[in-house]
N, CA, C and O of each residue as an XYZ file, in Angstrom:
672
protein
N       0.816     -1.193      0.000
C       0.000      0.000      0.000
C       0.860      1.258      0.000
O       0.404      2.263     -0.544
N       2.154      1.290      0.604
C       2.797      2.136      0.640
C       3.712      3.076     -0.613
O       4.095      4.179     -1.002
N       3.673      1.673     -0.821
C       4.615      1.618     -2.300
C       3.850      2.540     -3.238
O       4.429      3.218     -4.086
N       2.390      2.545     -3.043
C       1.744      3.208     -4.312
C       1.326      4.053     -3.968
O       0.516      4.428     -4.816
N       1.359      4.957     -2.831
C       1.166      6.443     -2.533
C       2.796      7.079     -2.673
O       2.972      8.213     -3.117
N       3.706      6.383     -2.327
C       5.359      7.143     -2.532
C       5.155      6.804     -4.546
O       5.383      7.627     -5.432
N       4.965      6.232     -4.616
C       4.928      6.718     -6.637
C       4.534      7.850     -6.719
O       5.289      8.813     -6.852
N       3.461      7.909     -6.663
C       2.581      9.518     -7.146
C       3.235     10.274     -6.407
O       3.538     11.369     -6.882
N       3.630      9.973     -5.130
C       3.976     11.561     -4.465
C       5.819     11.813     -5.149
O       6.163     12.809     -5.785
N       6.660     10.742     -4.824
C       7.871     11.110     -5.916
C       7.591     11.905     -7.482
O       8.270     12.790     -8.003
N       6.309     11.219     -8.007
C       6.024     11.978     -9.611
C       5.857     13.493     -9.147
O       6.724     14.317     -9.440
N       4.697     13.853     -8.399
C       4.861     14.679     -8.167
C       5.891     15.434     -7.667
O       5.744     16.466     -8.320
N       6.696     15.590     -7.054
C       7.831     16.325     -6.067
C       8.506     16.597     -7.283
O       8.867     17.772     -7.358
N       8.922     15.581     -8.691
C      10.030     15.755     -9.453
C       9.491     16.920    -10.420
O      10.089     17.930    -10.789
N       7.961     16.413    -10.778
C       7.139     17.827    -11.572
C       7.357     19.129    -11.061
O       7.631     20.193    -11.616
N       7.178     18.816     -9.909
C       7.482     20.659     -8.863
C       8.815     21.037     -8.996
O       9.044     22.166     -9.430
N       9.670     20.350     -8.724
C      11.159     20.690     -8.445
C      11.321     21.324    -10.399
O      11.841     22.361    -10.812
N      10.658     20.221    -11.165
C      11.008     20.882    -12.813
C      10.607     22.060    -12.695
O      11.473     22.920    -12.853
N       9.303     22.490    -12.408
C       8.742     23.571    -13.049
C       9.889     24.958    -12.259
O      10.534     25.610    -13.080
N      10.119     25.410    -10.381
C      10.884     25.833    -10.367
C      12.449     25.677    -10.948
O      13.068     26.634    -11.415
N      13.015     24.252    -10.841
C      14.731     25.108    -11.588
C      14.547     24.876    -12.813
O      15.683     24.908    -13.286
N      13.428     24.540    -14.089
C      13.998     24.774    -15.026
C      12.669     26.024    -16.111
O      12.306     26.069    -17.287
N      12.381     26.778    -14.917
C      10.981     27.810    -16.011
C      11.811     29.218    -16.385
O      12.693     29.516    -15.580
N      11.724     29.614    -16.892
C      12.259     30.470    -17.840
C      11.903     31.687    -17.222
O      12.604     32.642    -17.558
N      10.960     31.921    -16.371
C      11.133     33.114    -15.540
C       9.748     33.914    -16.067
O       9.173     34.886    -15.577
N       9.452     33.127    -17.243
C       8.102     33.740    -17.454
C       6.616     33.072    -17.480
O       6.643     32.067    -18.190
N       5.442     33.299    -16.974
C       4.355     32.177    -17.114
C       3.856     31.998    -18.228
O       3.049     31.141    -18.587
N       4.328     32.802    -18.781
C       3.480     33.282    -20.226
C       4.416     32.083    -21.710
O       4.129     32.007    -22.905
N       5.522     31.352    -20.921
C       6.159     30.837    -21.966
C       5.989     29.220    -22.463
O       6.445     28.209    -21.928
N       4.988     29.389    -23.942
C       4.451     29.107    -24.724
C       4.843     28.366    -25.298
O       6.019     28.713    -25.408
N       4.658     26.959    -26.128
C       5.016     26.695    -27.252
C       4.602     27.639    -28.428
O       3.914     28.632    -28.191
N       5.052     27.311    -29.800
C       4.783     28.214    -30.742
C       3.419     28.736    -31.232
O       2.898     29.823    -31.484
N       3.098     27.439    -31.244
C       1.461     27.473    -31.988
C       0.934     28.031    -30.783
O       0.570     29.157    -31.121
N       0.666     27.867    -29.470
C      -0.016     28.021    -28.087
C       0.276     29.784    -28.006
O      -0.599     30.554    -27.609
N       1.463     30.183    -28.392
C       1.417     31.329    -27.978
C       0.625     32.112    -29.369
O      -0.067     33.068    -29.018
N       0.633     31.876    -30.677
C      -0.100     32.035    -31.691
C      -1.494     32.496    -30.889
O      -1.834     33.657    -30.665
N      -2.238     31.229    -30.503
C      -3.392     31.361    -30.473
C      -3.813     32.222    -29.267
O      -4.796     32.962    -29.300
N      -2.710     32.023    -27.809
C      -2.966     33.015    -26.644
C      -2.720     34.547    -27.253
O      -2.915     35.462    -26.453
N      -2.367     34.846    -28.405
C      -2.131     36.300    -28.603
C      -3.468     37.015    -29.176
O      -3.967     38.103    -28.888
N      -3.807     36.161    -29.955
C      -5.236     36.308    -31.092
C      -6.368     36.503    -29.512
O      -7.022     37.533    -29.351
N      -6.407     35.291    -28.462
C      -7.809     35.237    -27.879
C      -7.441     36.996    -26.739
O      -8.291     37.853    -26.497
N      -6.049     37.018    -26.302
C      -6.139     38.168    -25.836
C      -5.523     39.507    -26.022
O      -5.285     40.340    -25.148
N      -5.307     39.582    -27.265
C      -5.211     40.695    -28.007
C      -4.101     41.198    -27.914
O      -3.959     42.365    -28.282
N      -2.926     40.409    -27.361
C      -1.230     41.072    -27.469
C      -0.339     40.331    -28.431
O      -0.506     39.142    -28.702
N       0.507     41.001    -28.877
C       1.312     41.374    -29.618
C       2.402     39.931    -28.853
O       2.365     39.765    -27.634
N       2.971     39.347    -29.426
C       4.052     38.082    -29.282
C       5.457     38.380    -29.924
O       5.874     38.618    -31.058
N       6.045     38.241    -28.531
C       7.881     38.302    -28.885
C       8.630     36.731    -28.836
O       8.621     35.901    -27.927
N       9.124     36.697    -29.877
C       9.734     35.312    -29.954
C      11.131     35.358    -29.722
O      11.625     36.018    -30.636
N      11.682     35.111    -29.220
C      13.006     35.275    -28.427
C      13.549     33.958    -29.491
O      12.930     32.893    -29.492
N      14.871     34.193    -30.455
C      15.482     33.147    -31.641
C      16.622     33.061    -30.827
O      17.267     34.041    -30.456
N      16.943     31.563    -30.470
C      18.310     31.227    -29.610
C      18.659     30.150    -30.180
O      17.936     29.728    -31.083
N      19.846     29.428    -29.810
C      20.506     28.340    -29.397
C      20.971     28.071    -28.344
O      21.159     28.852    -27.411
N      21.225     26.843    -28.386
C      21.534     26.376    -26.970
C      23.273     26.675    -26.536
O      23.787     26.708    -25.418
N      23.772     26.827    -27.631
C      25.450     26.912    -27.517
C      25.772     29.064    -27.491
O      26.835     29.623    -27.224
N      24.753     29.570    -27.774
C      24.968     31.141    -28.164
C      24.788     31.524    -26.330
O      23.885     31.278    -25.531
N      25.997     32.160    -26.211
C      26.620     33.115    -25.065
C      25.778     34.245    -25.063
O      25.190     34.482    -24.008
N      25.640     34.818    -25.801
C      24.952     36.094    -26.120
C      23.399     35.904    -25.670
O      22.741     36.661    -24.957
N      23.126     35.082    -26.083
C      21.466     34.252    -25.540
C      21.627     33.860    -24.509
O      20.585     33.258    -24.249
N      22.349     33.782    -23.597
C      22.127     33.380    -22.072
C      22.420     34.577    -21.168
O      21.882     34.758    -20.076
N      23.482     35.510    -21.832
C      23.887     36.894    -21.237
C      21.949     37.426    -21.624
O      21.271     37.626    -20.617
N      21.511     37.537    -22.480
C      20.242     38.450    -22.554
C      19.276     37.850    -21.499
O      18.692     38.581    -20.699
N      19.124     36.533    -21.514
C      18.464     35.909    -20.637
C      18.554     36.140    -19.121
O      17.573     36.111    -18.378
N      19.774     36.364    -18.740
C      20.146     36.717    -17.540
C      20.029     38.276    -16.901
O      19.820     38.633    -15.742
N      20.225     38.970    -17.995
C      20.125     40.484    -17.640
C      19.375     41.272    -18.501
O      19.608     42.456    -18.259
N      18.654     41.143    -19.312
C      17.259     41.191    -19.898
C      16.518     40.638    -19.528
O      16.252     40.818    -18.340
N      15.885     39.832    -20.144
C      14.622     38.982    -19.704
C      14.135     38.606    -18.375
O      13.015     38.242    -18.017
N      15.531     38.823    -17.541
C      15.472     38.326    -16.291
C      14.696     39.368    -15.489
O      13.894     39.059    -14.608
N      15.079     41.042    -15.964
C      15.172     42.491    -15.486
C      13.478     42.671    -14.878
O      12.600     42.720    -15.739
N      13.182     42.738    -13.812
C      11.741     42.742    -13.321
C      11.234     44.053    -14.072
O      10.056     43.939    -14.410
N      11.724     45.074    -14.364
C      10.439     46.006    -15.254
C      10.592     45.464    -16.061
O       9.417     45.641    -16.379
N      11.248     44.404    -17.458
C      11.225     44.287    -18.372
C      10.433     42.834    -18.291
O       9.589     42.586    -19.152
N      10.705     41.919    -17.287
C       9.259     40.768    -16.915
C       7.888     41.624    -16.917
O       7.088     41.360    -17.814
N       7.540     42.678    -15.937
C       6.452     43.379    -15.955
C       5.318     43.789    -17.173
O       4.112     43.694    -17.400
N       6.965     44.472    -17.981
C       6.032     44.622    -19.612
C       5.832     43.125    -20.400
O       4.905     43.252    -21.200
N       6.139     42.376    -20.420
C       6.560     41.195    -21.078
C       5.007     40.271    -20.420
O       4.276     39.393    -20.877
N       5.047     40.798    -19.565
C       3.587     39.660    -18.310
C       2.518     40.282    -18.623
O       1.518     39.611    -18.365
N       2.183     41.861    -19.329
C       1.044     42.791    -18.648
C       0.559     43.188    -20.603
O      -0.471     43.739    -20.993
N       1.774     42.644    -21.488
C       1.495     43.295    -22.580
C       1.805     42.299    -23.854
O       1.431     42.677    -24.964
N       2.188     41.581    -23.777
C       3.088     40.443    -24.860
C       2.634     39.064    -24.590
O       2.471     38.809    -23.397
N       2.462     38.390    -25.194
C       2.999     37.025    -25.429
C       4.334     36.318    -25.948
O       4.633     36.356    -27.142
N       5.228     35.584    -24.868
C       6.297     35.336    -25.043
C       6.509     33.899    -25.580
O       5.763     32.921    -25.530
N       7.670     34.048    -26.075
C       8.262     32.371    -26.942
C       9.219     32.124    -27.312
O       9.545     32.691    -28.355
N      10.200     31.152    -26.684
C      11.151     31.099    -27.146
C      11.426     30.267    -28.786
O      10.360     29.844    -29.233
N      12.272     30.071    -29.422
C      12.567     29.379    -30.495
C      13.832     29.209    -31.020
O      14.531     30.040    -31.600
N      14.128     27.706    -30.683
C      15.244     27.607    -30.885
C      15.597     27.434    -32.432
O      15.067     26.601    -33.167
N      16.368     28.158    -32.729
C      16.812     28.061    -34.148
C      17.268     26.486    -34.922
O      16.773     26.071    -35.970
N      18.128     25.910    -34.255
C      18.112     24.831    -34.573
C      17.834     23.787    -33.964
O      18.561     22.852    -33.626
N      16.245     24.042    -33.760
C      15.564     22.562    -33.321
C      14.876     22.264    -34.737
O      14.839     22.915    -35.781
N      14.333     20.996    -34.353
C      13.460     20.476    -35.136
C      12.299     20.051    -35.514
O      11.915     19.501    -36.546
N      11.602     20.480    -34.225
C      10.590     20.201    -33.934
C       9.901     21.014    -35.104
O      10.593     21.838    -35.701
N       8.343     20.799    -35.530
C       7.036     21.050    -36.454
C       6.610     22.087    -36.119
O       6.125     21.980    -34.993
N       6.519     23.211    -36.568
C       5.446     24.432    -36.360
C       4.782     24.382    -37.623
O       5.166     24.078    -38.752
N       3.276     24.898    -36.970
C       2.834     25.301    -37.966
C       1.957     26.615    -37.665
O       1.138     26.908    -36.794
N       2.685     27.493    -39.155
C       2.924     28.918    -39.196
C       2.041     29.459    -40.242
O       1.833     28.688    -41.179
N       1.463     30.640    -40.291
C       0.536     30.954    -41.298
C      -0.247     29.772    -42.070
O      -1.035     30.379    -42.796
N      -0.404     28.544    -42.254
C      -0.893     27.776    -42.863
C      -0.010     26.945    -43.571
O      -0.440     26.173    -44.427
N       1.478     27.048    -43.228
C       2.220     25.987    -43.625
C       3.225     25.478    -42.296
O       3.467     26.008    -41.211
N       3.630     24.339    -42.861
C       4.748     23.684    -41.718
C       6.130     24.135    -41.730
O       6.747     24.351    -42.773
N       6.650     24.288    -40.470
C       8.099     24.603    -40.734
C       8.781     23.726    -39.400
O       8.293     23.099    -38.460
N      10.127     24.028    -39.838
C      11.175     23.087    -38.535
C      11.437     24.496    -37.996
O      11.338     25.524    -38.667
N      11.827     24.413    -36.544
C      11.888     25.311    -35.881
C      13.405     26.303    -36.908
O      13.356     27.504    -37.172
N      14.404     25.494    -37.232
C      15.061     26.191    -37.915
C      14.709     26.875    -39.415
O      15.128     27.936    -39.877
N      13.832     25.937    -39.983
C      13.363     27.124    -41.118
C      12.245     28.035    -40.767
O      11.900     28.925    -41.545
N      11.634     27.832    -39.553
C      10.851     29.181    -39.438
C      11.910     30.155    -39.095
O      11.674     31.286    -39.519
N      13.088     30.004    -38.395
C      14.159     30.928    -37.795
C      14.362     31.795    -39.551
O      14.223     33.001    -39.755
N      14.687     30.808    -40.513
C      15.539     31.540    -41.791
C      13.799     32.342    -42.477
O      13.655     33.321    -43.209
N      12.796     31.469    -41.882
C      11.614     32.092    -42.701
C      11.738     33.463    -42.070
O      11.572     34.294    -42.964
N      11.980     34.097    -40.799
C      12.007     35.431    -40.286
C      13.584     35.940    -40.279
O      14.173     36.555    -39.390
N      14.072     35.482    -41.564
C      15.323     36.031    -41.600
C      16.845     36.514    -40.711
O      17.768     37.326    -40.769
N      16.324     35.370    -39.888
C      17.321     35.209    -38.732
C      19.020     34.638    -39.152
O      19.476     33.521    -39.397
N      19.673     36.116    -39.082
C      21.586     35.525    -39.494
C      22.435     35.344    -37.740
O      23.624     35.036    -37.818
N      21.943     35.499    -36.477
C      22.376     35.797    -35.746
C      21.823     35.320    -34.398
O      20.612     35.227    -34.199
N      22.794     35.007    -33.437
C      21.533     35.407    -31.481
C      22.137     35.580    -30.890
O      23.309     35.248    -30.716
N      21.391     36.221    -30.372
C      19.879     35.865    -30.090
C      19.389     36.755    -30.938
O      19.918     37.852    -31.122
N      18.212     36.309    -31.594
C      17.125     37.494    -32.280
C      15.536     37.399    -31.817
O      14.849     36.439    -31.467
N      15.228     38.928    -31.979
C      13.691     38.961    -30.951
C      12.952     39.814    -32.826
O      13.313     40.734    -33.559
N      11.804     38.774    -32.823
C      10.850     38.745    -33.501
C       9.755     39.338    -32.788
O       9.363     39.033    -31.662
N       9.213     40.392    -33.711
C       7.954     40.911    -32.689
C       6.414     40.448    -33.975
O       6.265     40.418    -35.197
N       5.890     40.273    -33.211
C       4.609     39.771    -34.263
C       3.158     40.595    -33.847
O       3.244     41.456    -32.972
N       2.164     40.392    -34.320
C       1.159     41.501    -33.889
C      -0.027     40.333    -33.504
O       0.299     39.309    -34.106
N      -0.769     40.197    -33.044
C      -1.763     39.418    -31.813
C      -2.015     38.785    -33.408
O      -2.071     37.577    -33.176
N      -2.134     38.896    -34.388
C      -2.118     37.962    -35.734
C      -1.645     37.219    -36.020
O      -2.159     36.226    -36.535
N      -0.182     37.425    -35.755
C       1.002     36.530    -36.102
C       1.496     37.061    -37.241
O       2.219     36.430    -38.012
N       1.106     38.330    -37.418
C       1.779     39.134    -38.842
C       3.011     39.735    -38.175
O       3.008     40.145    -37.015
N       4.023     39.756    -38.956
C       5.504     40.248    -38.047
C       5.477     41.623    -38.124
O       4.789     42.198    -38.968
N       6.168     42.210    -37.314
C       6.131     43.730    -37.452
C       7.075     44.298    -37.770
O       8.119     44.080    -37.156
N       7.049     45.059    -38.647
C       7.948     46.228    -39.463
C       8.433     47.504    -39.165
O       7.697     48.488    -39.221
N       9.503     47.562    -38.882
C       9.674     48.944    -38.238
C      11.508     49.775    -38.778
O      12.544     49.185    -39.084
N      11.312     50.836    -38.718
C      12.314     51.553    -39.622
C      13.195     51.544    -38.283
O      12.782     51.706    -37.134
N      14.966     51.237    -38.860
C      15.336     51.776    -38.074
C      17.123     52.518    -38.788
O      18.021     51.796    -39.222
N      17.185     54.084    -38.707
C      18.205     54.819    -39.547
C      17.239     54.309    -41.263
O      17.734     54.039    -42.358
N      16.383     54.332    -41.016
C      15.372     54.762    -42.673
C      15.976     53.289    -43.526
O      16.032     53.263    -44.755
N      16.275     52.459    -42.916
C      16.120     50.999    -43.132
C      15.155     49.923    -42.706
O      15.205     49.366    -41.609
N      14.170     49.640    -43.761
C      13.417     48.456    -42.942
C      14.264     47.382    -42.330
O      15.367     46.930    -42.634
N      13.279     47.073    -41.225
C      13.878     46.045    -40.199
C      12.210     44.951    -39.970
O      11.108     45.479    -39.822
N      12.452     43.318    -39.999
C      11.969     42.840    -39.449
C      12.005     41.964    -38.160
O      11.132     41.232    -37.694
N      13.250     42.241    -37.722
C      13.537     41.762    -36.642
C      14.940     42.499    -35.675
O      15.609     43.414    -36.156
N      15.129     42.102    -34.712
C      15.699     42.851    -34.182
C      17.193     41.912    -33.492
O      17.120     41.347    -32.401
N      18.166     41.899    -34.146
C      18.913     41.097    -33.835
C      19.871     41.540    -32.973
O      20.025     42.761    -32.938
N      20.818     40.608    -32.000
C      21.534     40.778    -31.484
C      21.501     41.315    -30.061
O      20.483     41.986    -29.886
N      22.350     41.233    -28.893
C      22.151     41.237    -27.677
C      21.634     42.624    -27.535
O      21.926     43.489    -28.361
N      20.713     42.907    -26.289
C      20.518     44.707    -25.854
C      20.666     44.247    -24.010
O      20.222     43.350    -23.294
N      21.284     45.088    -23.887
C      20.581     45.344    -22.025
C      19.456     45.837    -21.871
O      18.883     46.473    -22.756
N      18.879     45.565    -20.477
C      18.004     45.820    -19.999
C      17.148     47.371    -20.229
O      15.954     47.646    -20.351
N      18.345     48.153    -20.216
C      17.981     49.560    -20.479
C      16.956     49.825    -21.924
O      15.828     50.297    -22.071
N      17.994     49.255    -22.872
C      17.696     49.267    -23.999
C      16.788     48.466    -24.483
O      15.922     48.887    -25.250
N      16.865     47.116    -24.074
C      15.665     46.114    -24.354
C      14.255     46.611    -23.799
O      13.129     46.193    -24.067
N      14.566     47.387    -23.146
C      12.794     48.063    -22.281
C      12.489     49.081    -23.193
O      11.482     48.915    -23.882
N      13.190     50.160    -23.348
C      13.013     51.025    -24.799
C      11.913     50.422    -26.157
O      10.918     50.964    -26.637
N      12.457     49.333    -26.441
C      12.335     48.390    -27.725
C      11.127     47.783    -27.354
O      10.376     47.429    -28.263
N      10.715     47.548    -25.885
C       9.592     46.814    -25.584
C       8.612     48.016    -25.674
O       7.573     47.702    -26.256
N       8.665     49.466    -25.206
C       7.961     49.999    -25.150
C       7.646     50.764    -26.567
O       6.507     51.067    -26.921
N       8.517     50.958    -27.116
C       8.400     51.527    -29.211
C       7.439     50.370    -29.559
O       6.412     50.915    -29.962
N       7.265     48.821    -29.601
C       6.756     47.868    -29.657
C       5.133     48.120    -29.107
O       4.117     48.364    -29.758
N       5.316     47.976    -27.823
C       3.936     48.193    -27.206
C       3.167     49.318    -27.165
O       1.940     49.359    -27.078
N       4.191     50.540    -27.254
C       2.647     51.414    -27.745
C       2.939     51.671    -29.320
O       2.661     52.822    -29.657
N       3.360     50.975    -30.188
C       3.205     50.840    -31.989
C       3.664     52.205    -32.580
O       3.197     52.740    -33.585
N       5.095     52.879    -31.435
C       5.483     54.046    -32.364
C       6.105     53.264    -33.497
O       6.471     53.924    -34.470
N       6.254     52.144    -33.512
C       6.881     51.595    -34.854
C       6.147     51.561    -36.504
O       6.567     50.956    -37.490
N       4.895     52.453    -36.377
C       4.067     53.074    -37.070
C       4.561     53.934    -37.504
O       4.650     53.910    -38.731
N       5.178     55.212    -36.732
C       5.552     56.092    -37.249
C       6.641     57.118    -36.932
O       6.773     58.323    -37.144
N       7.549     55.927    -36.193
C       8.955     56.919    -35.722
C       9.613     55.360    -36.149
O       9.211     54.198    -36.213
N      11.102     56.255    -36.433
C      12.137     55.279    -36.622
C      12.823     55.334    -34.943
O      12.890     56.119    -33.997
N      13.244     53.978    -35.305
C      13.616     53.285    -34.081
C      15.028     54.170    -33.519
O      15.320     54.694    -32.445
N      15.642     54.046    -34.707
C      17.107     54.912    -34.079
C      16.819     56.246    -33.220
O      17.527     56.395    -32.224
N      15.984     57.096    -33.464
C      15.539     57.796    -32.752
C      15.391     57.817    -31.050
O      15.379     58.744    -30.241
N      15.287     56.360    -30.911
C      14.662     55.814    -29.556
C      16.347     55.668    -28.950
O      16.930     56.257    -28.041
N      16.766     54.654    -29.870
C      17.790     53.416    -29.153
C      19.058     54.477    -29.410
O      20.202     54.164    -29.082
């Protein structure tokens, strides 16, 4: 009898112990398609965070970006978040076709990481000038300072009608 209440309760304890040391710091973090559809039912805008598992630069942002409590705040109150690893392999499916996590990375024109994809509660990517160059994505490490800037040009959609350099 014993034996089969310590099962479930070990399953459980190991589920708990996962979810604290290995969650990403955000509740909001999604598989691909899941965060797709959580953006559409509540009307925010989705940042896809493009990594690998071997990129330095993607664990420095992770740590002092993403980590940064005003920049969790906007990220919890205004966005839908997602990571994507560039070279996984796993199946998305994106506008109405399939992709591997790495050709959706090259489908959003990803040369670099970490890169942050901003998309609109549609899943249409967003376009924004920056030095009077279109940009669809935003590559490469920022601090906290700067990554909050970028969240906020983003969230209230001056990317309508100011160039970004202006900001950053």
């Amino acid at each position: 009898m014993n034996k089969i209440l310590i099962k479930p309760t070990l399953l459980f304890l190991a589920y708990f112990l996962s979810i604290i040391f290995f969650n990403d710091g955000f509740s909001q973090s999604n598989a691909f398609e899941k965060a797709l559809k959580s953006a559409k039912e509540q009307d925010k805008k989705i940042i896809v965070d493009v990594y690998t598992d071997w990129c330095g630069w993607c664990k420095k942002m992770d740590r002092e970006a993403y980590s940064n409590s005003d920049i969790k705040e906007i990220i919890e109150d205004n966005f839908i978040f997602v990571k994507l690893n560039a070279e996984g392999s796993d199946v998305i499916k994106y506008k109405g076709k399939q992709y591997t996590c790495s050709e959706l990375s090259a489908y959003f024109q990803v040369s670099g990481y970490p890169t942050t994809i901003f998309l609109t509660s549609d899943g249409n990517i967003i376009e924004y000038f920056y030095d009077k160059f279109k940009m669809n994505n935003l590559p490469g490490y920022y601090n906290a300072a700067d990554f909050k800037k970028m969240l906020q040009f983003i969230k209230d959609e001056k990317y309508k009608d100011t160039d970004l350099s202006t900001i950053l």
